[in-house]
C-alpha positions as CSV (number, residue, x, y, z in Angstrom):
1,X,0.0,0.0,0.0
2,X,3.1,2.5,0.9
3,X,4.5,1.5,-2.3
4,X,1.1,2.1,-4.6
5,X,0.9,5.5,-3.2
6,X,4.4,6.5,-3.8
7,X,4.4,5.3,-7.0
8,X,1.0,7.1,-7.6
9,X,2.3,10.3,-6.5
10,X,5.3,10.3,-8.2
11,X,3.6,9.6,-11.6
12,X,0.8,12.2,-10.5
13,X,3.1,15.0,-9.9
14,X,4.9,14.7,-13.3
15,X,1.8,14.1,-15.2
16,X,0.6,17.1,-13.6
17,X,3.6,19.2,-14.1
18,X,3.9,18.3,-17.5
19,X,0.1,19.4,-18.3
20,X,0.3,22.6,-16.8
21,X,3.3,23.5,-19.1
22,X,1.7,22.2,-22.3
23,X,-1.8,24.1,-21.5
24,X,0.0,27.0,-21.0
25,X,1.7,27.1,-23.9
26,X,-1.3,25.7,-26.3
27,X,-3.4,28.1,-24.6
28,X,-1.6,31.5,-24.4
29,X,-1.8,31.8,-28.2
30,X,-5.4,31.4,-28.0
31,X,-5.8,33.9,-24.8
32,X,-3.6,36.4,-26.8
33,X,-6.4,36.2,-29.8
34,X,-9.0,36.5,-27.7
35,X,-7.5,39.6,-26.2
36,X,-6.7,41.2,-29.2
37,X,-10.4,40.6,-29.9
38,X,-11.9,42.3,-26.8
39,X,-9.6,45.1,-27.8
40,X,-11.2,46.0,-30.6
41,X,-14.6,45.3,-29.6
42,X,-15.6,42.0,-31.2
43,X,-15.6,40.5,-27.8
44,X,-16.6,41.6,-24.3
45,X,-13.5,41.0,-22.1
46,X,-15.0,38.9,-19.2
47,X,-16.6,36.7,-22.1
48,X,-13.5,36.2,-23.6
49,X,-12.1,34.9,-20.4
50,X,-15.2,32.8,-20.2
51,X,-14.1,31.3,-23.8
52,X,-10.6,30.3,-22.9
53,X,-11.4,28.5,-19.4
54,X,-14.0,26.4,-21.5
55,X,-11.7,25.9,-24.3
56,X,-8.9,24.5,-21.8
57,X,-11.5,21.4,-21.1
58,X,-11.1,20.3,-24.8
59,X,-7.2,21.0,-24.6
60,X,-6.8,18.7,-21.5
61,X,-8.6,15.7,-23.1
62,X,-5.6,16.2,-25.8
63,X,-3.2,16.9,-23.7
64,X,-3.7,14.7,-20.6
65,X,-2.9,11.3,-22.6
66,X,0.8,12.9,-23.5
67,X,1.2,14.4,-20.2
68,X,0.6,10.8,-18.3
69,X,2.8,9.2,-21.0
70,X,5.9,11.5,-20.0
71,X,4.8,11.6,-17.2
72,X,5.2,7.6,-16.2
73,X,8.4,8.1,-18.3
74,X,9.8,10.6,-15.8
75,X,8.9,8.9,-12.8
76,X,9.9,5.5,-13.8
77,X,13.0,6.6,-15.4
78,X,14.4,8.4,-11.9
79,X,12.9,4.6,-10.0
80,X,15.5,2.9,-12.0
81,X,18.7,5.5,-11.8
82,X,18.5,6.0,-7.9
83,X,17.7,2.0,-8.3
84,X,14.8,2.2,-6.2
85,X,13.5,-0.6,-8.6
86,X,16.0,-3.0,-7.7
87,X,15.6,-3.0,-4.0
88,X,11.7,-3.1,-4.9
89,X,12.5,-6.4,-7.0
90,X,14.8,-7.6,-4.3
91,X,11.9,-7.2,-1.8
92,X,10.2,-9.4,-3.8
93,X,7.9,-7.2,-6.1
94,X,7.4,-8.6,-9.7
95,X,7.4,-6.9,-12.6
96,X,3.4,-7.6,-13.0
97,X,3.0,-5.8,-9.6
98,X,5.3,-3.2,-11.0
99,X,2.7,-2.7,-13.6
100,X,-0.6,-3.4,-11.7
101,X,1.0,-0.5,-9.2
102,X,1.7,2.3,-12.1
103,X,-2.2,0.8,-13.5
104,X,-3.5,2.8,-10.3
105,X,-2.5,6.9,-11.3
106,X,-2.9,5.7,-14.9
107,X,-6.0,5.1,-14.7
108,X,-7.2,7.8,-12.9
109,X,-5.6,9.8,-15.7
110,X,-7.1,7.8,-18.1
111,X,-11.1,8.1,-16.3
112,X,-10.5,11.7,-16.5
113,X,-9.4,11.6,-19.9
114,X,-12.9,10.2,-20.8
115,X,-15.0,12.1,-18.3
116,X,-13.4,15.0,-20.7
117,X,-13.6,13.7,-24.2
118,X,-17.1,11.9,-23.8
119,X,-18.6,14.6,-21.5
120,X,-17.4,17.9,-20.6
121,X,-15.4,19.0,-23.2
122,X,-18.3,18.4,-26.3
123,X,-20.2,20.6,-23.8
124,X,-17.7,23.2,-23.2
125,X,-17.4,23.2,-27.0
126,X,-21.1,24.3,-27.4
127,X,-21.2,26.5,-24.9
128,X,-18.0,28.4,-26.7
129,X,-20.0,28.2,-29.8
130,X,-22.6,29.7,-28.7
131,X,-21.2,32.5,-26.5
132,X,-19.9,33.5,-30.4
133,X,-22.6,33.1,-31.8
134,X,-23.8,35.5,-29.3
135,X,-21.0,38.1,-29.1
136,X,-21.2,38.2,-33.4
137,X,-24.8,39.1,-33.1
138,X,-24.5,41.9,-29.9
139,X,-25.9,45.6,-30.9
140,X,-23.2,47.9,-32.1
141,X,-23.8,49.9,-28.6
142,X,-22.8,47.1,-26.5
143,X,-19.1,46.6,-28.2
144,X,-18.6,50.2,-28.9
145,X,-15.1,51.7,-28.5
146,X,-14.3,55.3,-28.2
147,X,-12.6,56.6,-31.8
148,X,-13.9,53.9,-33.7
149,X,-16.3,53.2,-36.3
150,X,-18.8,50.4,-35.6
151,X,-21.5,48.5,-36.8
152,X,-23.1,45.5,-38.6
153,X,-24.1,44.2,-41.8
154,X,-27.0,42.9,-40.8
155,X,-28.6,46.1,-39.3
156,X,-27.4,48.6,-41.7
157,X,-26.1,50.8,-38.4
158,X,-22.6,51.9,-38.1
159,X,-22.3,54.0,-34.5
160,X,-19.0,56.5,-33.9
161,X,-18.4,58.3,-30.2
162,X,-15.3,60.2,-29.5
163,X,-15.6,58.9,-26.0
164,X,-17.5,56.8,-23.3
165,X,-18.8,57.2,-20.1
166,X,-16.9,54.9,-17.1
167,X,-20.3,53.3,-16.8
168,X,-20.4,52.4,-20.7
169,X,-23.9,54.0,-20.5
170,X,-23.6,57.3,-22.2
171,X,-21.4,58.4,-25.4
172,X,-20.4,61.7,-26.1
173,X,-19.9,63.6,-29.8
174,X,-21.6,60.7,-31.5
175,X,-22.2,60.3,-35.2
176,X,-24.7,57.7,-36.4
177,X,-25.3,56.2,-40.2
178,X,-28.5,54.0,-40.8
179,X,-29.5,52.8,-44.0
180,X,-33.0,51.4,-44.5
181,X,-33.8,48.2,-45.6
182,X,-35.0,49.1,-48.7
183,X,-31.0,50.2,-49.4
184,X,-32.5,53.4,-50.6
185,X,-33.4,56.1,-47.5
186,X,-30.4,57.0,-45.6
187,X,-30.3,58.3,-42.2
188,X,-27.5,60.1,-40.4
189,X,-27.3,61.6,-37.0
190,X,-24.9,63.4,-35.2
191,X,-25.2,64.5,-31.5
192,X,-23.4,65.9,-28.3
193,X,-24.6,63.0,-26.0
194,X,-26.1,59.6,-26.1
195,X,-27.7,57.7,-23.7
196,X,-28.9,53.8,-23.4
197,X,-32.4,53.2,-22.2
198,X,-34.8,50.2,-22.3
199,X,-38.8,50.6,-22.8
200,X,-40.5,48.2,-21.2
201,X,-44.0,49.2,-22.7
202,X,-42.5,48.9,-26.1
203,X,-39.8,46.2,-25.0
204,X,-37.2,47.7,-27.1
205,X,-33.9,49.3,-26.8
206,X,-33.3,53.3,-27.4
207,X,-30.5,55.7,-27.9
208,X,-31.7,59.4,-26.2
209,X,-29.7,61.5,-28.0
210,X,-29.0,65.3,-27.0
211,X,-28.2,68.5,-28.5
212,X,-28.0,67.5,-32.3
213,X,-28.6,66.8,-35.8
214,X,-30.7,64.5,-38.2
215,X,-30.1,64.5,-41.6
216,X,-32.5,62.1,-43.6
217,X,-32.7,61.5,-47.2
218,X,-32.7,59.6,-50.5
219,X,-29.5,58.2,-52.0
220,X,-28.2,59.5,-55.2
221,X,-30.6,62.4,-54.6
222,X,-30.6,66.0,-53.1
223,X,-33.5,65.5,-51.4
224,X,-32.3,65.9,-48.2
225,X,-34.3,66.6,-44.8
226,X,-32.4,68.1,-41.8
227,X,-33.4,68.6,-38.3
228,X,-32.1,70.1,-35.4
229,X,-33.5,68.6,-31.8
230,X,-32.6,68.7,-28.1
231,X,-33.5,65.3,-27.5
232,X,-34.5,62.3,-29.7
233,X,-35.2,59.0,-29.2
234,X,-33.3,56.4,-32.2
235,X,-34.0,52.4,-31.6
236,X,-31.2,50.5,-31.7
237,X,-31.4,48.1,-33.5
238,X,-30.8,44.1,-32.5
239,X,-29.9,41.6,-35.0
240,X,-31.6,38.7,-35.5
241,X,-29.7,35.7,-33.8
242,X,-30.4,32.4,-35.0
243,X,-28.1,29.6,-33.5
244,X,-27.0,26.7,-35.6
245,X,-24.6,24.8,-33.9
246,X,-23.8,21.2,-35.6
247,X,-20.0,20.4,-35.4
248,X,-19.2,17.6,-34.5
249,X,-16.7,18.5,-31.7
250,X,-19.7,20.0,-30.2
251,X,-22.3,17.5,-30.0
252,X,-23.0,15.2,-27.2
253,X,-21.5,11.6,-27.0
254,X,-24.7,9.8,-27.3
255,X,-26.4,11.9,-29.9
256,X,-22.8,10.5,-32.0
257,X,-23.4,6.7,-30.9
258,X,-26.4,7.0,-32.6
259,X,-25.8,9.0,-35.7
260,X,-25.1,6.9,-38.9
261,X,-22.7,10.0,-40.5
262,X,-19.2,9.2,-41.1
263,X,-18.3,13.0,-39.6
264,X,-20.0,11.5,-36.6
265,X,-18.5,8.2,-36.2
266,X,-14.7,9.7,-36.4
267,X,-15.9,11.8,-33.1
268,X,-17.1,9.2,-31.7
269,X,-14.0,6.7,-32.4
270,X,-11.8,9.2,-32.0
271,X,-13.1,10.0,-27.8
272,X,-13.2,6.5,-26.7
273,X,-9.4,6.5,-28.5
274,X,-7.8,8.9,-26.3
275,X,-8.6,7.4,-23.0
276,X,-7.7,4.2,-24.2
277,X,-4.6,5.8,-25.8
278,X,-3.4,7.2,-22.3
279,X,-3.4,3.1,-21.2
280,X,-1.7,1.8,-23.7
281,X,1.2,4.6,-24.5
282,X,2.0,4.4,-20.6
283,X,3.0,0.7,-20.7
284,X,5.5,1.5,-23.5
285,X,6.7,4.2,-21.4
286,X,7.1,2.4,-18.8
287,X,8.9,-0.3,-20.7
288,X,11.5,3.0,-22.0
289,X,12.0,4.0,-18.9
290,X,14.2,0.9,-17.7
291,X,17.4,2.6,-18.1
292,X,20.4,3.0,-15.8
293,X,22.5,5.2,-14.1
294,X,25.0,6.2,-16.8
295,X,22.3,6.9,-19.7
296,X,20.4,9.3,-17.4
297,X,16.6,9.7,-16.6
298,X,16.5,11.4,-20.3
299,X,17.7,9.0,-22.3
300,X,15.0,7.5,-24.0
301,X,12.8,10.9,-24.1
302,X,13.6,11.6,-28.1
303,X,12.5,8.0,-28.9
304,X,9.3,7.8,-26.7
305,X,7.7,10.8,-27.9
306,X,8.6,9.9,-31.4
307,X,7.0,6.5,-31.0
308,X,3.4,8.8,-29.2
309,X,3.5,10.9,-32.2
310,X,3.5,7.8,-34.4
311,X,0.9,6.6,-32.6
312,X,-1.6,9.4,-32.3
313,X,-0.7,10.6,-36.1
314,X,-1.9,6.7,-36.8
315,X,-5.2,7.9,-35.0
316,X,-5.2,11.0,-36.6
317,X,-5.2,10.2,-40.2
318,X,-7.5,7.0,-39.5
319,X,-10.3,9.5,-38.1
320,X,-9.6,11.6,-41.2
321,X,-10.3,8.1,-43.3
322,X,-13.7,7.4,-41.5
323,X,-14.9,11.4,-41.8
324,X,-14.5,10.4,-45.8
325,X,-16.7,7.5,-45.7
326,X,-13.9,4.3,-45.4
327,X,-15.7,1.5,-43.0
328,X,-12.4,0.1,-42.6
329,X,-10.7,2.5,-40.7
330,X,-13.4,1.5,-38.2
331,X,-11.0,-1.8,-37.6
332,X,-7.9,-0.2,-38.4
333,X,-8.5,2.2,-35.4
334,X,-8.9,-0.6,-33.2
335,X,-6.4,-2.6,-34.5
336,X,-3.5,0.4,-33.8
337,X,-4.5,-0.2,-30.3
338,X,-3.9,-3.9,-30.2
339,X,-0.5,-3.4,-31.9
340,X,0.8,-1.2,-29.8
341,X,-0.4,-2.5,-27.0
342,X,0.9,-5.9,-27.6
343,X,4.1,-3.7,-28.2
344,X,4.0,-2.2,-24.8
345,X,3.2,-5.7,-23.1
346,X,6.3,-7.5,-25.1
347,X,8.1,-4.8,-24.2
348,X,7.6,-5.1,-20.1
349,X,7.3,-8.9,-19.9
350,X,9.0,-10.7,-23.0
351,X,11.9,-8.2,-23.8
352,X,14.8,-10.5,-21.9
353,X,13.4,-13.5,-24.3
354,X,14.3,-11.2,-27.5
355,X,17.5,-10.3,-25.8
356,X,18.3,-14.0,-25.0
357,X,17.4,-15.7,-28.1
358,X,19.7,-12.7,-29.9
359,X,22.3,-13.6,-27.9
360,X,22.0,-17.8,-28.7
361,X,21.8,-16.6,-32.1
362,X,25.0,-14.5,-32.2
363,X,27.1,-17.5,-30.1
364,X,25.6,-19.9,-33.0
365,X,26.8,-17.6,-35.9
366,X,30.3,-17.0,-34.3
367,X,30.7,-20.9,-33.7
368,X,29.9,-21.1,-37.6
369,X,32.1,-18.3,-38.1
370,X,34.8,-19.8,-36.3
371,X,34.4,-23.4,-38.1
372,X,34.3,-22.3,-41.0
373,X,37.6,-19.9,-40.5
């Protein structure tokens, strides 16, 4: 029991460091677009935060499976230099109890790894999707920034204010263009002061303008009325949002168990993969990390995570063959996870035979060597 938790902890800790660095790094390009975003209006700050802490639920499901594989490698590989190992084997612990020991942090990983691929992060998707959704569809008021020209297509309203109240209530020297939706009538307003209210009665949303003028006419025409006011009234107006959200990253696992579509099935395979994925990879790196103390705990690093990124570019372009229709990747995606992990088990348990029967054969080709000579 002492040893399991160690062991656990050890693997743990490394698994845990190693996710942190690689969500930071994925991550912080994403945060920085999202910033840039918010800075020029297209996103409210606080929502863009929203987006990233959701988004970092679909990164860990892709991360997680790497970060236990180096992270069983680190753990294992400092074991056998400080040859803690060997005075475990000399205490009479197997190498299957070895492995049913590391099985224990591995597959908490690996349970979080589905809870994420096959629950959360589909949801987290959606809700990121729709939050844009949203945020592409706000009124012009509610992303305004001071000095710039804003608007959308949809509404025919562009809105300018040379500055904006702390509150983000009231604009000041604002200029406003509104084109009907007839293409023809134009309408442009400039003003001291604007103001946000909401009617209730009317349950609509109004600009109260102050101190201005409203210049309405035809285009291509000089027929061209213009008003001065002290205070007018101009609806805002809110486009139309209609949410249509059917990526497949996005959809829940059972809604994809029972879709037919091959766009569906790849999602599908391709979550139950990646927990399974962070099982199998760890039994090869646990099998890599048997080095000793004159290689170093980084010996084998290069190797392993060429041999993951075999692997999950295997996944990758097999999920890319059932999205265009190909039934057989179906089998070919399970059988990359028998093959390697009959590769991680020969590695752990049958590696000494190899070696040994190499060695027989070497002594039997020097003998012939040696009769022949």
């Amino acid at each position: 029991m002492i040893i399991t938790r160690y062991i656990t902890r050890e693997v743990l800790q490394n698994a845990f460091v190693v996710a942190v660095v690689l969500l930071l790094l994925i991550s912080s390009s994403r945060f920085a677009k999202y910033l840039a975003q918010a800075a020029t209006g297209e996103l409210e700050l606080s929502v863009a935060f929203t987006i990233l802490l959701n988004l970092m639920l679909g990164y860990l499901g892709m991360i997680l499976p790497l970060a236990a594989f180096l992270g069983t490698l680190l753990a294992f590989g400092r074991l056998y230099i400080d040859s803690e190992v060997i005075v475990l084997v000399s205490s009479g612990v197997s190498q299957r109890q070895l492995l049913r020991i590391a099985l224990v942090p591995l597959s908490i990983i690996a349970i979080l790894v589905g809870l994420l691929t096959l629950v959360w992060a589909p949801e987290a998707s959606r809700k990121v999707e729709q939050m844009l959704y949203e945020q592409r569809y706000l009124t012009t008021f509610e992303n305004i920034i001071p000095g710039q020209f804003q608007g959308h297509d949809q509404t025919h309203q562009v809105i300018y204010a040379e500055q904006l109240s702390d509150d983000r209530r009231t604009l000041y020297n604002v200029f406003i263009f509104q084109r009907a939706d007839d293409n023809v009538s134009e309408l442009v307003i400039k003003a001291a002061s604007g103001r946000q209210y909401y009617d209730d009665n009317l349950q609509a949303r109004y600009l109260l303008l102050q101190d201005g003028t409203r210049i309405e006419g035809k285009v291509s025409t000089l027929d061209y009325h213009i008003t001065q006011f002290k205070q007018m009234g101009l609806l805002v107006k809110q486009p139309q949002l209609t949410i249509n959200i059917t990526q497949a990253d996005t959809l829940p696992t059972l809604y994809l168990w029972g879709s037919s579509l091959p766009v569906h099935k790849a999602q599908l395979y391709w979550r139950v993969s990646l927990p399974l994925m962070t099982l199998i990879i760890s039994l090869v790196a646990i099998a890599m990390s048997q080095v000793n103390s004159r290689q170093g705990r980084y010996a084998r690093l290069v190797p392993a995570i060429i041999i993951y990124l075999v692997y999950l570019a295997m996944l990758i372009q097999l999920r890319g063959e059932i999205e265009q229709g190909n039934t057989a990747g179906n089998w070919l995606m399970l059988l990359v996870h028998v093959m390697m992990l009959c590769i991680g088990l020969n590695s752990l348990f049958a590696s000494h035979h190899w070696r040994r029967w190499l060695n027989q054969l070497k002594k039997m080709l020097r003998k012939k060597h040696d009769a022949t000579t």
